[in-house]
N, C-alpha and C positions, 0 to 999 in steps of 0.2 A: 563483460562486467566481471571484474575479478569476485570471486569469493573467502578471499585470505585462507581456501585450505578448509573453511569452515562446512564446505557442503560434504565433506566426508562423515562428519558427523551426523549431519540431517539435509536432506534436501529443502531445497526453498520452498518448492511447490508443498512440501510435507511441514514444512512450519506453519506455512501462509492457509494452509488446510487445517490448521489444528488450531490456531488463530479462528478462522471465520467462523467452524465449530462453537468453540466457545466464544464467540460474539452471538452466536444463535443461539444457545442456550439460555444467555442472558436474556437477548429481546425474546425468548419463548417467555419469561418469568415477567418481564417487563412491556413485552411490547414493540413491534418495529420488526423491519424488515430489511434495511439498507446496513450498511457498513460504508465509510467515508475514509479516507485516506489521502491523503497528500506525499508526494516523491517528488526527490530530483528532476528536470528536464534532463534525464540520461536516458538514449531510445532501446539501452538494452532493456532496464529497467520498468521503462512502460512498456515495452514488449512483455515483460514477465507478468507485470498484473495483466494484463488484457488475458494473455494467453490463459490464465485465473481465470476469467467472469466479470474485470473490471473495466470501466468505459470509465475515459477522459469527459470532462466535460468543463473544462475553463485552468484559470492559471491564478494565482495567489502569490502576490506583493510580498517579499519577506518584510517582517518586521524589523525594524534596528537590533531587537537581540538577537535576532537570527542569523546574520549577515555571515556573522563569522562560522558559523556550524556549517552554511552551506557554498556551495562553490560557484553557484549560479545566481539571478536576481530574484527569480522567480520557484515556485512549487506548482506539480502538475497535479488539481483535484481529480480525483476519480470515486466512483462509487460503485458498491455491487449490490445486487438486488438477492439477498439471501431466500431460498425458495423453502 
């Protein structure tokens, strides 16, 4: 999976953690435990959530306005269970 040069800046794994961070912080003030997420059918890119704490669990139908943003038919849901 290419990263345009951008992981010199910040690692994925270091965004995707400061990301879940502050999604905890919120459902601390509101409530909840999960985080939801949808990606490409790209296996590096489900490799990198899983490798995260993220589990697949089904596939989502792009909508017509989405067609063009993505390169595949489909979206791969995942979710992680924030402790």
């Amino acid at each position: 999976m290419s990263t345009h040069g951008y992981d010199a800046l910040i690692r994925g794994e270091e965004l995707l953690k400061i990301a879940c961070d502050t999604v905890r912080e919120a459902q601390r003030i509101t409530g909840g435990r999960l985080v939801y997420l949808e990606c490409e059918d790209v296996p590096s890119l489900i490799r990198f959530y899983e490798e995260n704490g993220f589990s697949s669990f089904g596939t989502r139908e792009l909508d017509g306005d989405e067609k063009d943003a993505f390169s595949g038919k489909h979206l791969i849901q995942m979710v992680k269970y924030l402790k």
